[in-house]
C-alpha positions as CSV (number, residue, x, y, z in Angstrom):
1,X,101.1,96.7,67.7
2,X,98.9,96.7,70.8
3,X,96.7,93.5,71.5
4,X,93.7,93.3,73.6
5,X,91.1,90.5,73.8
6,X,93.5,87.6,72.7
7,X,94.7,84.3,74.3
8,X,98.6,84.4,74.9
9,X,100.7,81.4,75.0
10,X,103.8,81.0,76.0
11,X,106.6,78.5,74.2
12,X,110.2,79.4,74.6
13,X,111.2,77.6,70.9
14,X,108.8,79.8,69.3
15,X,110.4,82.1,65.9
16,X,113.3,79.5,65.4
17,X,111.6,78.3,61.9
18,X,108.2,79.4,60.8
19,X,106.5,76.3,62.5
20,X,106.0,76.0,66.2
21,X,105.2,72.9,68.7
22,X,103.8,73.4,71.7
23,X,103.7,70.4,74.5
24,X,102.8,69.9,77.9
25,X,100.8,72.4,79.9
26,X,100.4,75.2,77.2
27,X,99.3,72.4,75.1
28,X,96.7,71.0,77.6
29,X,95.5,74.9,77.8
30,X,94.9,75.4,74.4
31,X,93.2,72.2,73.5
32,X,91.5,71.1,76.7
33,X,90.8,74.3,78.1
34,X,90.3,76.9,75.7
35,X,89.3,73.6,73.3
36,X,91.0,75.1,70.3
37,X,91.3,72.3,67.4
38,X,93.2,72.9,63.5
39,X,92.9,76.3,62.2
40,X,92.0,78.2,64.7
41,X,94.1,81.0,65.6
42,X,96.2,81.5,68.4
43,X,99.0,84.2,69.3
44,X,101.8,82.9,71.1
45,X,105.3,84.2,72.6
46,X,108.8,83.2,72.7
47,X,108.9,85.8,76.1
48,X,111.9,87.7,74.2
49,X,110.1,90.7,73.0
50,X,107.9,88.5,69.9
51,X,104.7,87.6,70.0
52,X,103.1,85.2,67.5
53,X,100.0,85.5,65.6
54,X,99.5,82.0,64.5
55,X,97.2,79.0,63.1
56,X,96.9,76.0,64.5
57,X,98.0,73.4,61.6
58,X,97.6,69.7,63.5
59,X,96.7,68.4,66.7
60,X,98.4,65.2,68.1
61,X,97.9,63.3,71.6
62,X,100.9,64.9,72.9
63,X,101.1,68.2,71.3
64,X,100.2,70.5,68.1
65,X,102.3,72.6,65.5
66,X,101.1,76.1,64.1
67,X,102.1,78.0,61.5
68,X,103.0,82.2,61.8
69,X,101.0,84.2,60.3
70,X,102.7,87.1,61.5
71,X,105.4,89.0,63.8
72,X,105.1,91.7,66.4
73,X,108.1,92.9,67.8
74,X,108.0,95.2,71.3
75,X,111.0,97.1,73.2
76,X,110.9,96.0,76.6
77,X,111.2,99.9,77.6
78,X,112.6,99.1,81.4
79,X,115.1,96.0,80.2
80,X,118.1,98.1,82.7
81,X,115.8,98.1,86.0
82,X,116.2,95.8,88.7
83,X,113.5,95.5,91.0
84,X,115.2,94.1,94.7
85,X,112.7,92.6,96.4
86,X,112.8,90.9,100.4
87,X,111.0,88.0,101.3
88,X,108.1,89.5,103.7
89,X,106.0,88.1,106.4
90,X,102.8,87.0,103.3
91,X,103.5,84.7,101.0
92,X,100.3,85.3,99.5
93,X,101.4,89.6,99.5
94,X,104.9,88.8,98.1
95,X,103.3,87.0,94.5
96,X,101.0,89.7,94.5
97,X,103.6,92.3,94.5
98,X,105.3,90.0,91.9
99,X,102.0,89.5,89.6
100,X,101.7,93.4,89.5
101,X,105.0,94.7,89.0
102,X,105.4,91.8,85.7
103,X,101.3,93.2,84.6
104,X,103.2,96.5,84.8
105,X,106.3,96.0,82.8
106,X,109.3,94.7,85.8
107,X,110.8,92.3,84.2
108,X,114.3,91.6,86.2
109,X,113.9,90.6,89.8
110,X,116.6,89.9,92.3
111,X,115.3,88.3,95.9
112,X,117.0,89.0,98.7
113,X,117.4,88.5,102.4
114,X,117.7,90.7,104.9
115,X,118.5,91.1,108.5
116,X,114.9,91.8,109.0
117,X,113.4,89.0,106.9
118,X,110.8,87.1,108.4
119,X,111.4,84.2,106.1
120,X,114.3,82.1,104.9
121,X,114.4,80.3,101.7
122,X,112.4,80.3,98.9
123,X,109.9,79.0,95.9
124,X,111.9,79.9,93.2
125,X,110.0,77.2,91.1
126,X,106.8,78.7,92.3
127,X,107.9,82.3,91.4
128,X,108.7,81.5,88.0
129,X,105.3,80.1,87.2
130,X,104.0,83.3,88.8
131,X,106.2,85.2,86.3
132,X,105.0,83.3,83.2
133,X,100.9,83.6,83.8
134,X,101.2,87.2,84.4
135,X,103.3,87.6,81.4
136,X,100.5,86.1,79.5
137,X,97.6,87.5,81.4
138,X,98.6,90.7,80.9
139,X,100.0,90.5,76.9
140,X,103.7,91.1,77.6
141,X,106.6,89.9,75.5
142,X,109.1,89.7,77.7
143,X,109.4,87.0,80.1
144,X,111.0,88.2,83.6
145,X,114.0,87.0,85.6
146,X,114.4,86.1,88.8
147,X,117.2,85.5,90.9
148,X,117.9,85.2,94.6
149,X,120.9,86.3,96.7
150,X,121.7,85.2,100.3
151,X,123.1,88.5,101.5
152,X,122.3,92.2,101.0
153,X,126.2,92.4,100.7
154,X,126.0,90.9,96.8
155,X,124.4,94.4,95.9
156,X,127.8,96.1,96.3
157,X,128.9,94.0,93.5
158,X,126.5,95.1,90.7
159,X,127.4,97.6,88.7
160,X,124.7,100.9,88.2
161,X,122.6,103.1,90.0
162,X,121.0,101.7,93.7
163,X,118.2,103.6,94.8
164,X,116.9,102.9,98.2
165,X,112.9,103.6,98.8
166,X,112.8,105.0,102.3
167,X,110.4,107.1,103.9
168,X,112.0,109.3,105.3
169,X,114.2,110.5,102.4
170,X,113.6,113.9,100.8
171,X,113.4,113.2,97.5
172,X,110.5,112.7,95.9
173,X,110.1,109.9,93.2
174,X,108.9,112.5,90.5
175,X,113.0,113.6,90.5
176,X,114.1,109.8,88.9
177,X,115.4,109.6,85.7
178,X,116.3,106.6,83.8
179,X,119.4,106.7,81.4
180,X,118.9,104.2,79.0
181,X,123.0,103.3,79.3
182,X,122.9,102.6,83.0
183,X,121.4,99.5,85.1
184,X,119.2,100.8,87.9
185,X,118.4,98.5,91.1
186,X,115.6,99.5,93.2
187,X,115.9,98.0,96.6
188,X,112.9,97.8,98.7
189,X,112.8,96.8,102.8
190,X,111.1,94.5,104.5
191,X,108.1,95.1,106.7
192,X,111.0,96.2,109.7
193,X,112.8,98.1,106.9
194,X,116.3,98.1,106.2
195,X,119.0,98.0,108.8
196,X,121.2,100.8,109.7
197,X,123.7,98.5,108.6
198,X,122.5,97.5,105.1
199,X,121.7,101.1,104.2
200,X,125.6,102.0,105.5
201,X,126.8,99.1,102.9
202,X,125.1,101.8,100.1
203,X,126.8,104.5,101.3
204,X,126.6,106.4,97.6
205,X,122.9,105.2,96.5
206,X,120.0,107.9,96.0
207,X,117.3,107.7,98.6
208,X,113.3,108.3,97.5
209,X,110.2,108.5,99.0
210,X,107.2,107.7,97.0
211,X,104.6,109.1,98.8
212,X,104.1,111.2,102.0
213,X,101.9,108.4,103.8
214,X,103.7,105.1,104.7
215,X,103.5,102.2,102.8
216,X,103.3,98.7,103.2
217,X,106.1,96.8,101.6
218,X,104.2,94.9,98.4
219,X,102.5,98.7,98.1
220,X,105.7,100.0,97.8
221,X,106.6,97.8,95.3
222,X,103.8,97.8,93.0
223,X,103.4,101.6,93.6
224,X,107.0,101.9,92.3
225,X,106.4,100.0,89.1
226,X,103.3,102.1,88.1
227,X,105.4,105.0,88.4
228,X,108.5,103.5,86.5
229,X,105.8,102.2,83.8
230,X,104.6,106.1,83.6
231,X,107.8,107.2,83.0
């Protein structure tokens, strides 16, 4: 079923009996925020492909329970696609790239540094609360992963298909195809790019271009999920 025009919550326990708690900052949201109060309707998500249409049956200090009134289940339609992201020089670009590719369906991310990485470390923390709004904002049922690897070596150890988005490659986008039986990891450079180096460690990946003008790196990215999402 497609929603539109509803509040989605977000509590991981959600479908394990036919009641649901909610505490802490979901619980603040509905009640202080959005001031919902005992029968009112909410839907809610478990963030593994349900999504709960549900009343509100009591409110307490600390939380509230519901009750389902009923089950939608979704396929998450791009479950084997990777998205391989570099830290880049914005902070502020890199969780917009992030925001747009969950809004858009990505729901696997792996973080990575590069030789060319402007910035070390990471907000992991911060990321994942990133993850969880746009989830919600945006009515999806699946709540992403994210990981991060310390070298671009670890992506000789992952089994499926690399594709590398380069400029100057010949193929277009348009020619990807996504078996359903195969993981696909779609690695992206930084604002320098890759190395000569890291693109040498990927000897057998496919090579695309996505457009004929070049792109900046979080443009890239979310141009590659709308096109993935299209498919």
């Amino acid at each position: 079923m497609y929603l539109s025009g509803v509040e989605l919550y977000y509590e991981e326990s959600a479908g394990k009996s036919n009641a649901i708690e909610i505490y802490g900052d979901e619980f603040n949201h509905i009640t202080r925020v959005m001031r919902h109060n005992t029968n009112d309707e909410i839907y809610i998500t478990n963030g593994r492909g349900n999504i709960y249409h549900s009343r509100i049956t009591a409110v307490f200090k600390e939380h509230l329970t519901a009750e389902m009134i009923n089950i939608y289940t979704y396929i998450n339609k791009l479950e084997n696609v990777y998205f391989c992201i570099p830290k880049i020089k914005s902070a502020d670009r890199f969780e917009f790239a992030l925001e747009k590719c969950v809004e858009l369906g990505i729901t696997k991310f792996i973080i990575f540094e590069s030789e060319r990485t402007y910035k070390k470390g990471g907000k992991t923390e911060r990321w994942q609360k990133i993850l969880v709004s746009a989830m919600k904002q945006s009515l999806q049922s699946f709540l992403p992963t994210i990981v991060s690897v310390d070298s671009f070596k670890e992506f000789t150890k992952f089994e499926g298909e690399k594709a590398i988005l380069e400029q100057e490659s010949e193929n277009a986008f348009s020619s990807v195809r996504l078996d359903k039986n195969k993981n696909y990891y779609f690695i992206f450079g930084p604002e320098g790019g890759l190395s000569t180096a890291e693109i040498n460690l990927l000897g057998d990946s496919q090579k695309y271009k996505l457009t004929e003008n070049r792109l900046r790196s979080e443009t890239a990215i979310i141009t590659c999920a709308a096109l993935l999402n299209s498919l």
